[in-house]
C-alpha positions in Angstrom: 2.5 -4.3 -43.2 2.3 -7.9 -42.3 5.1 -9.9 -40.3 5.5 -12.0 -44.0 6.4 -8.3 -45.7 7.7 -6.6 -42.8 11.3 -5.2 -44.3 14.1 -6.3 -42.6 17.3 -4.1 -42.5 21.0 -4.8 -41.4 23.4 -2.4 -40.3 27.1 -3.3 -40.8 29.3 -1.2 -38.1 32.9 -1.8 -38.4 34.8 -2.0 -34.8 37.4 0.6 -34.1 37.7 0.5 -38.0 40.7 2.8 -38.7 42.4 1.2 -35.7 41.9 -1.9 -36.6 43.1 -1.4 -40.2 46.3 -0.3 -38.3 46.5 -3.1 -35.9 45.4 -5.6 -38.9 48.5 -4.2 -41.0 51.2 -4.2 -38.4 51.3 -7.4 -36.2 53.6 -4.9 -33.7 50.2 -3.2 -32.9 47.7 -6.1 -32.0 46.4 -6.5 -28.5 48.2 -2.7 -27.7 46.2 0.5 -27.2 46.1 2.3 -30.7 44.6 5.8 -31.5 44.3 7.5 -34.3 45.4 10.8 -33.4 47.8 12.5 -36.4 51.4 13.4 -35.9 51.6 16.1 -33.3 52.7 14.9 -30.0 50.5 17.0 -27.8 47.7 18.9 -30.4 44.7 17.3 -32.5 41.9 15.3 -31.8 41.2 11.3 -31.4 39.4 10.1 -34.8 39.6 6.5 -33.1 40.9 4.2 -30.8 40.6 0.7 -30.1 39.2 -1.3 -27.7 42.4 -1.5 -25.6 42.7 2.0 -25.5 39.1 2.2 -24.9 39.6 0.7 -21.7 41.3 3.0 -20.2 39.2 5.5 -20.5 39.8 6.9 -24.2 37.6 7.6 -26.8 37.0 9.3 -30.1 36.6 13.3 -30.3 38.8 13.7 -26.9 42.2 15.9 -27.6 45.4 14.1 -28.1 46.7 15.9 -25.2 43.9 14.1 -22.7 44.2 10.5 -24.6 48.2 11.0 -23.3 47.1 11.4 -19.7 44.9 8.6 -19.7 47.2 6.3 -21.9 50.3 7.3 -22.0 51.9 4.4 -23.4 49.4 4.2 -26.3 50.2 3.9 -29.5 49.5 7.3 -31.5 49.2 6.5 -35.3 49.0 9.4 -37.7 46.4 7.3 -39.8 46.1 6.6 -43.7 43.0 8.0 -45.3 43.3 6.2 -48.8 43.8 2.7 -46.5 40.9 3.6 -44.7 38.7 4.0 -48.2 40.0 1.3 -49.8 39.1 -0.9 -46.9 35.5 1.2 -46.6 35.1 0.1 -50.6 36.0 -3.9 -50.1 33.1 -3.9 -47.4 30.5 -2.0 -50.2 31.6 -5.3 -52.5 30.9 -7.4 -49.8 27.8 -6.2 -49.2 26.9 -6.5 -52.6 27.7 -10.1 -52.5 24.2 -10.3 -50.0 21.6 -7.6 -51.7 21.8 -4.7 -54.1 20.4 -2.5 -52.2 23.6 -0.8 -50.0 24.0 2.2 -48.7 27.2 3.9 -47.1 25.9 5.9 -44.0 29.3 6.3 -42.9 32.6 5.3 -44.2 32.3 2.2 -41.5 28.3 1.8 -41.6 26.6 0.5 -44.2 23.3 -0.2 -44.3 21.7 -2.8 -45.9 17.7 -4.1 -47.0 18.1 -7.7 -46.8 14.2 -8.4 -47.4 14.5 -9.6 -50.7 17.7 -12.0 -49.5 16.2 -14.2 -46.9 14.8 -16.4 -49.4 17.8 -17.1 -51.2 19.8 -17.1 -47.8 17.2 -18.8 -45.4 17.4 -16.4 -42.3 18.5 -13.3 -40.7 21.2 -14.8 -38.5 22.8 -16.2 -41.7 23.1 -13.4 -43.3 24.1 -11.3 -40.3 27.1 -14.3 -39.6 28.0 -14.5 -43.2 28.6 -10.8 -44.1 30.8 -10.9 -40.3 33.1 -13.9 -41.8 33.7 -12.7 -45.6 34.6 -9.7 -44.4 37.1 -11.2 -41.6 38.2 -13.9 -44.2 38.7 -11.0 -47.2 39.6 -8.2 -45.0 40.6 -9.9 -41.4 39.1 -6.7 -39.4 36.2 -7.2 -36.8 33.1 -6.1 -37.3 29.3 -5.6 -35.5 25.9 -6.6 -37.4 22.5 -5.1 -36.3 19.0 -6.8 -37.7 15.9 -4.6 -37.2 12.8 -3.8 -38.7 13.7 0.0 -40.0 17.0 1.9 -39.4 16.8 3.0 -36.4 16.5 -0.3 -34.9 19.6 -2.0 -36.8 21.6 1.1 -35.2 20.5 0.2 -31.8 21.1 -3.4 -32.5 24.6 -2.9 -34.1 25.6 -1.2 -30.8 24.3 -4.2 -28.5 26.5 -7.0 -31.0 29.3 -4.7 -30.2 32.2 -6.1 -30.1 32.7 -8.6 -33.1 28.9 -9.8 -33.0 25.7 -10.0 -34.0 22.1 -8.7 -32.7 19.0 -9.0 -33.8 15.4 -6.9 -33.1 12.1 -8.3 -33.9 8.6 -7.8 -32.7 9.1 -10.5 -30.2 12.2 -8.7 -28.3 11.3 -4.8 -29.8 9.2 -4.0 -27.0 11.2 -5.1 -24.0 14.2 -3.8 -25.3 12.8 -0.4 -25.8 10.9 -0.4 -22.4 13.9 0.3 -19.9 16.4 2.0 -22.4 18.1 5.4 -22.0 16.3 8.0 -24.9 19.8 9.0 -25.8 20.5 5.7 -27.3 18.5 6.1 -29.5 19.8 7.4 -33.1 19.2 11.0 -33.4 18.6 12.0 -30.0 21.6 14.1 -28.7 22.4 15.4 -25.3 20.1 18.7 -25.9 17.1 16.6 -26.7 17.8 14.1 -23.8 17.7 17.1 -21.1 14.6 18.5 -22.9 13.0 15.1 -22.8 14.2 14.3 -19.3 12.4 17.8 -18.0 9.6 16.3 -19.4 9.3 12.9 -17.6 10.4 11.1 -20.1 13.5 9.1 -19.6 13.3 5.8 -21.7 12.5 4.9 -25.0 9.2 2.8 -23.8 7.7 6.5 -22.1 8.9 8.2 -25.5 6.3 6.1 -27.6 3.7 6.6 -25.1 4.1 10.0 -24.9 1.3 12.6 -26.1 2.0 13.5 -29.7 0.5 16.3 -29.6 2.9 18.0 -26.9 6.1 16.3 -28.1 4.9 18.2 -31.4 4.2 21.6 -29.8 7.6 21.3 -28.1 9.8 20.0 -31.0 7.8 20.5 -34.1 8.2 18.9 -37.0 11.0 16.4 -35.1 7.7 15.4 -32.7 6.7 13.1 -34.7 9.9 11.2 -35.1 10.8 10.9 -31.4 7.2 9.6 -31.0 7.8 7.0 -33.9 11.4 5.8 -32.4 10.0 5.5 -29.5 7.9 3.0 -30.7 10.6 1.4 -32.9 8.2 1.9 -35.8 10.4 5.0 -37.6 10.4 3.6 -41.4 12.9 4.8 -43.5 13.8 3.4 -47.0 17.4 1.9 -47.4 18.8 4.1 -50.8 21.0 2.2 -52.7 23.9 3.6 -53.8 23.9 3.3 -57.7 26.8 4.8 -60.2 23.8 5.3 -62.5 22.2 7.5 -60.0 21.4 11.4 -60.7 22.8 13.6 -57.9 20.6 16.6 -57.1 24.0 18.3 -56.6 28.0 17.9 -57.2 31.0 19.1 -55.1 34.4 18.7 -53.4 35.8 19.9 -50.4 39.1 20.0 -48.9 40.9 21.4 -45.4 44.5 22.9 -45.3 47.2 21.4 -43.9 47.8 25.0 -42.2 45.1 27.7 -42.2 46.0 30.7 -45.1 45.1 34.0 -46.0 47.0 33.7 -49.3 44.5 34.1 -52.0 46.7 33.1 -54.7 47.1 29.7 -53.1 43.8 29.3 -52.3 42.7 30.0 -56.0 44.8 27.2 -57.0 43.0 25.0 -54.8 39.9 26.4 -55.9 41.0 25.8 -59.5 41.9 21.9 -58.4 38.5 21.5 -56.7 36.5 22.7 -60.0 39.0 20.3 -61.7 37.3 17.4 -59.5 33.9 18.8 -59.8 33.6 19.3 -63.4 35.0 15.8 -64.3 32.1 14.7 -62.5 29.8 16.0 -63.8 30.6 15.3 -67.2 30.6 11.7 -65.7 26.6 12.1 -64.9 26.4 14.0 -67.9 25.2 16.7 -66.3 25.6 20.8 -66.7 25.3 23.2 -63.7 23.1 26.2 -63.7 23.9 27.2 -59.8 27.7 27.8 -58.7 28.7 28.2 -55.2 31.8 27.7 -52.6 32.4 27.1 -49.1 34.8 29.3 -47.2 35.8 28.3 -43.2 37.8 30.2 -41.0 40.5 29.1 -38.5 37.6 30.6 -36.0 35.3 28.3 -37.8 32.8 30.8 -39.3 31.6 29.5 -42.4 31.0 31.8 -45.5 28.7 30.4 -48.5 28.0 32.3 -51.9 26.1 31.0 -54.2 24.2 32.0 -57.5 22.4 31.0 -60.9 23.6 31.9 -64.0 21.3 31.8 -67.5 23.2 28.8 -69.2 24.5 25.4 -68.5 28.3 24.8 -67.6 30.4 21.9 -67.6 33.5 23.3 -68.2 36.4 23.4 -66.4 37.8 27.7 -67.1 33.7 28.9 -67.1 32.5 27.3 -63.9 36.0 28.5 -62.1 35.7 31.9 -64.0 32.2 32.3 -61.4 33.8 30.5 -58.5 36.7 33.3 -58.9 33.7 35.7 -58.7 32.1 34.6 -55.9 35.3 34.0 -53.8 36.8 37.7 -54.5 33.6 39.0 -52.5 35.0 36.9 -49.3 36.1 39.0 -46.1 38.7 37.4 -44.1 38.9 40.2 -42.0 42.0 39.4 -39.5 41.3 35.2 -40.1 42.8 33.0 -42.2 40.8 30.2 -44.2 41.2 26.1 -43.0 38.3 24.7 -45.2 37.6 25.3 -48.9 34.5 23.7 -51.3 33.3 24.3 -54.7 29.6 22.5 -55.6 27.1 23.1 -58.2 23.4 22.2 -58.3 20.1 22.9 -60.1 22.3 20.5 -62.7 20.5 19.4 -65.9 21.1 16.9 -67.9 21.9 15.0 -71.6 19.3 12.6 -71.8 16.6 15.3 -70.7 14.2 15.4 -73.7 14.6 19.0 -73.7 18.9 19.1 -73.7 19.5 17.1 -76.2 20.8 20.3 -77.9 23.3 21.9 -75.2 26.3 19.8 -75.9 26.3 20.2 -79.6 26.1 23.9 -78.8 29.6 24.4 -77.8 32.3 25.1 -79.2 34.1 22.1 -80.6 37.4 22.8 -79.8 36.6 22.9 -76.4 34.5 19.6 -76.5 37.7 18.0 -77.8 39.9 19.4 -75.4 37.8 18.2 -71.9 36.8 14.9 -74.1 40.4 14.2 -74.3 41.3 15.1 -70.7 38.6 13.1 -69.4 39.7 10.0 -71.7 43.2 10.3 -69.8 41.5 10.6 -66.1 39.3 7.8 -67.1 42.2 5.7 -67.9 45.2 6.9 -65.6 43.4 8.3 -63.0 42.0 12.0 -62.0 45.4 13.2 -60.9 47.0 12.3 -64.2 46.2 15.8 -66.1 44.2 19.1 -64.9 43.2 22.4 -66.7 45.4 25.9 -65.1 47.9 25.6 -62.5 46.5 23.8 -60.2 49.4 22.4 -58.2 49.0 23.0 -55.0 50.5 19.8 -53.4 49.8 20.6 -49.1 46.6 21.3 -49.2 45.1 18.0 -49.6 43.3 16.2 -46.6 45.6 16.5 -43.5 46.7 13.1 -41.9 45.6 13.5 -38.6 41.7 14.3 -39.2 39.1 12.8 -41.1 38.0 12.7 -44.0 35.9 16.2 -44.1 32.7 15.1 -45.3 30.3 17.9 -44.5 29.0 17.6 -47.8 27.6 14.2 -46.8 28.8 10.7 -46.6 27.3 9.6 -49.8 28.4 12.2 -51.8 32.3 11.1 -50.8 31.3 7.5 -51.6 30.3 8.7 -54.7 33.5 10.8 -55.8 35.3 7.1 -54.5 33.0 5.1 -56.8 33.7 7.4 -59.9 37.1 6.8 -59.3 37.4 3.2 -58.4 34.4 1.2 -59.6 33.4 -1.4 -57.4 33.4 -5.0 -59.1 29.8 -6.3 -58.6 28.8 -10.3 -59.0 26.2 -10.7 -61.9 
């Protein structure tokens, strides 16, 4: 690819964004160590902490009960998931406002192909400065911008405009930057890798991209060939934009407990809410399941799965949980009690296929009506305006002091967000 067509990505990373939501929204806070650390004076975990706090020695994933030693006159804020969203959906607007092709990595990292913008822009700093000062002027929080090549390279370079900046990669800079730095700065090599690498000889990103292929393969596999290609700086990755139109391979909710429960009564119920959530969706997209499953996790944190295919296509609300409620009665607890649930589907067809143009019409009409008419209400007033069964369950939603659990990926919670709250796009 020549210079002229080489892609040019952006990585938006926002600084200590959940403390700085905090600190943004009471003036009491500003310029004082914040973390985000739930309610309980001693138990839980940081989710973040700002830069203040960060300087004495706090960081996010240490236990509140550490964070206390090393700051005891912080400022421990439970934290506000639905803030935090909203906030994480003004930046996707923003983004918008520079290129149409966005995509949520995390919900404080965007990233964002900016090729086709510097034309109409006239360079990569001004677009790296502007998208920093809308979202100060609309938003007033702080955030870092990283200019590369590929991915990989706008993560390394948003972590070198840290704080409140901007960095940029090229070919003229790529090489020297990569020369002297650590292998574990790079994105996607963890601490494992590092001492596996670092028994090798191989301490720096420069002797990663000059290292034999062939052995980084026969010692990592498949991964062998990325490490040699991030070592380089040459890892290229497409930048998938986040559409509403967009087919999902699969569709699913999740939730964790305020307090871990071996009630299965109650944790039908919040099965029963998370097919509520599931099956709106997919009537959203259109779409009918053939493959049902759930997630079950333990207060020990092991993780149960079931899964199966039926021979038809659901959509509806009382049939898809009539086989969740099948697959959940084979679940041993044994002596734990259960913190996490899910429900997803997959192998999902769909309306417009030439070949399903039948399946809708297929059912029975009363039923059609009935989820037509919730669904007309949700769209309206909201998805917690009306469910199908009993399923009130009203503790069990996402608990204050943790994050929002999104093992079932980052996009797919941006997704369940943009169903809910469409994001108004410039023409």
């Amino acid at each position: 690819m020549s210079a002229s067509n080489e892609k040019i990505i952006a990585l938006i990373d926002m600084d200590a964004f959940f403390a700085s939501v905090e600190q943004r929204d009471n003036p009491a806070l500003r310029g004082k160590p914040v973390l985000i650390a739930g309610t309980d004076a001693q138990k839980g975990v940081v989710t973040t902490c700002s830069y203040e706090a960060r300087k004495m020695g706090c960081h996010s994933g240490m236990s509140v009960f550490e964070a206390r030693q090393l700051c005891p006159d912080g400022y421990y804020v439970a934290g506000n998931h639905n803030k935090y969203v909203y906030a994480s959906m003004r930046i996707i607007e923003i983004c918008h406002s520079f290129t149409p092709v966005v995509e949520p990595f995390s919900v404080d990292e965007m990233f964002l192909d900016i090729t086709g913008s510097i034309r109409y822009f006239g360079s990569k700093e001004t677009i790296a400065e502007g998208i920093r000062q809308e979202i100060k002027k609309k938003l007033n929080l702080p955030s870092s911008v990283g200019v590369a090549p590929n991915k990989v390279l706008a993560k390394l370079a948003s972590k070198f405009a840290k704080p409140d900046g901007f960095f940029i990669i090229d070919n003229d800079n790529k090489a020297e930057i990569l020369e002297e730095l650590e292998v574990d700065k790079l994105f996607g090599i963890g601490h494992r890798t590092k001492d596996k690498l670092n028994k090798m000889g191989v301490y720096t990103a420069g002797q990663l991209g000059r290292f034999p292929l062939e052995i980084l393969r026969r010692k990592f596999g498949v991964i062998g060939d990325y490490l040699s290609a991030i070592g380089r700086g040459e890892y290229d990755s497409d930048v998938i934009a986040l559409n509403e139109a967009q087919r999902p391979k699969s569709v699913s909710n999740e939730t964790t407990l305020y307090n871990p429960t071996r009630n299965r009564e109650y944790l039908r119920k919040v099965l029963l809410s998370l097919v509520n959530k599931v099956c709106y969706r997919l009537r959203k997209h259109e779409a009918k399941a053939r493959t049902i499953g759930i997630v079950i996790r333990m207060d020990s944190f092991m993780t149960h799965s079931y899964h199966y295919t039926v021979d038809r296509d659901l959509f509806y609300d009382a049939e898809i949980y009539q086989e969740v409620l099948k697959l959940f009665d084979k679940v041993d607890f044994g002596l734990n009690s259960v913190r996490l649930v899910g429900v997803y589907t997959a192998n999902l067809v769909y309306e417009r296929d030439p070949l399903q143009l039948r399946i809708f019409p297929l059912y029975d009409e009363r039923k059609l009506s009935i989820v037509k008419a919730v669904d007309s209400l949700k769209n309206k007033y909201g998805t917690a305006i009306i469910n199908i069964g009993d399923s009130r369950t009203p503790n069990y939603e996402f608990r204050p002091e943790s994050r929002p659990p999104l093992s079932f990926g980052m996009k797919s919670f941006i997704q369940v967000e943009l169903e809910t709250r469409p994001l108004k796009r410039k023409p």
